[in-house]
Residue, then its C-alpha position, 0 to 999 in steps of 0.5 A: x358369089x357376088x358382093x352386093x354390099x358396094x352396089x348398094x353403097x352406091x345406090x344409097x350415094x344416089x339417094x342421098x346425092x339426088x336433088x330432093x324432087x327426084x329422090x322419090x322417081x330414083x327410088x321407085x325405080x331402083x338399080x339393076x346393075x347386070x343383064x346376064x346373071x353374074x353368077x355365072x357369067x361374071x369371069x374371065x372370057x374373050x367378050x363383053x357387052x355394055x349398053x346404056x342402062x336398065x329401062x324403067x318404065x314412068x308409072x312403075x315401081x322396082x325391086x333392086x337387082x339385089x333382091x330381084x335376083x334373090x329370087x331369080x338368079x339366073x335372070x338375063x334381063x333381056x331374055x326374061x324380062x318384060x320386054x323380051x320380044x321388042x325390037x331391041x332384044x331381037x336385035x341385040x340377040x342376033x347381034x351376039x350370034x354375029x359376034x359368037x360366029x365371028x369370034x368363033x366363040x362356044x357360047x351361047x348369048x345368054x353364058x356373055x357378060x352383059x352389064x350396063x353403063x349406068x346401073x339406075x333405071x330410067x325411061x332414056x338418056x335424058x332422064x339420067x341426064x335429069x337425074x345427073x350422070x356424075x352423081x350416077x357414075x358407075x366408072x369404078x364398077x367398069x374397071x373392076x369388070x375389066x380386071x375381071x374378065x380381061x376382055x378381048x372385044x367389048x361390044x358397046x350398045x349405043x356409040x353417041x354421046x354421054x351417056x352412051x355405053x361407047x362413051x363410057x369406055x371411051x373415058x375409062x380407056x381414053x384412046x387417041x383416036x375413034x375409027x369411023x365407019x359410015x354403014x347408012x346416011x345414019x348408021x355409024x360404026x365406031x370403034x377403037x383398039x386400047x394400048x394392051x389390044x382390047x377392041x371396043x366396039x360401038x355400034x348404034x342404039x339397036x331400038x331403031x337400027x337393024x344390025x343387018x345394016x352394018x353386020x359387013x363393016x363389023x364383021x370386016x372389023x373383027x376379021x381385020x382385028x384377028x389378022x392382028x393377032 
């Protein structure tokens, strides 16, 4: 059963802490802390995915993930969610597929735990950025997933700059050095192994990249990764 309690703490944090001309924007918008439904995915397994936030739109209001989920609980924010048949979903799902394959893992995507780097809603990076990133910091959430799960590989969705799901967890982990593979003139691979031997993975924003453009170099990826172990 999930405890809902410090998410809406947090939440509450957000709205006070918010400058007050966007505390209205924040609150229509609201926070959805999971993609897949935590009831059941949130335990221990070998993969994890993190992208960058929940999207809201600019002329929309939301329920919170609390009571989004009160009603439908086995809600996967990707595949049941208005957006389901963009280009970010169908990539997405056949990049799961290329990890459960490669992994050789028994699931299905939608049995993954998927969460977001940010928990507040918004258009793109540059409205969390708007609405401040330390005052929106979900670190402690992250920390707790980990202990949770214990992952083997953590696929991050998005690998630029703050407030990348990569660069989230390039801070909490704070690897010496990022491996670079160079898949297009503007495909780029990242990747690092932390000192107790998670691989997180970071791969581009999939709005406007097709995983077929580096599946090669990340499956090389995991495969040299299994050598290892």
């Amino acid at each position: 059963m999930i405890d809902w309690q410090p998410y809406r703490e947090h939440y509450a944090r957000t709205l006070t802490g918010v400058s007050p001309t966007l505390r209205g924007e924040v609150a229509r918008l609201g926070m959805a802390p999971f993609t897949s439904a935590p009831e059941t995915t949130l335990h221990p397994g070998e993969l994890m995915v993190v992208s960058m936030k929940p999207y809201g739109a600019a002329d929309q209001s939301y329920r919170c993930g609390w009571d989004e989920r009160a009603d439908r609980p086995d809600l996967h924010r990707w595949y049941d969610g208005e957006r389901s048949t963009g280009n970010f979903v169908r990539e997405a799902d056949a990049l799961l597929a290329l990890l459960i394959d490669g992994m050789t893992l028994h699931l299905r995507p939608r049995q993954i735990f998927s969460t977001y780097a940010y928990f507040s809603r918004a258009r793109d990076a540059a409205e969390l950025k708007r609405f401040g990133l330390e005052l929106l910091d979900c670190s402690a959430f992250h920390r707790k997933f980990l202990q949770i799960i214990r992952p083997r590989v953590v696929l991050c969705i998005g690998n630029g700059p703050l407030p990348s799901a990569f660069a989230l967890y390039r801070s909490l982990y704070g690897p010496e050095h990022v491996e670079e593979v160079r898949c297009a003139p503007r495909v780029l691979l990242r990747h690092f192994t932390t000192s107790d031997g998670v691989l997180v993975l970071g791969v581009p924003h999939l709005s406007y990249v097709r995983v077929a453009s580096f599946a090669t170099p990340l499956f090389d990826v995991l495969r040299a990764r299994q050598h290892k172990l």
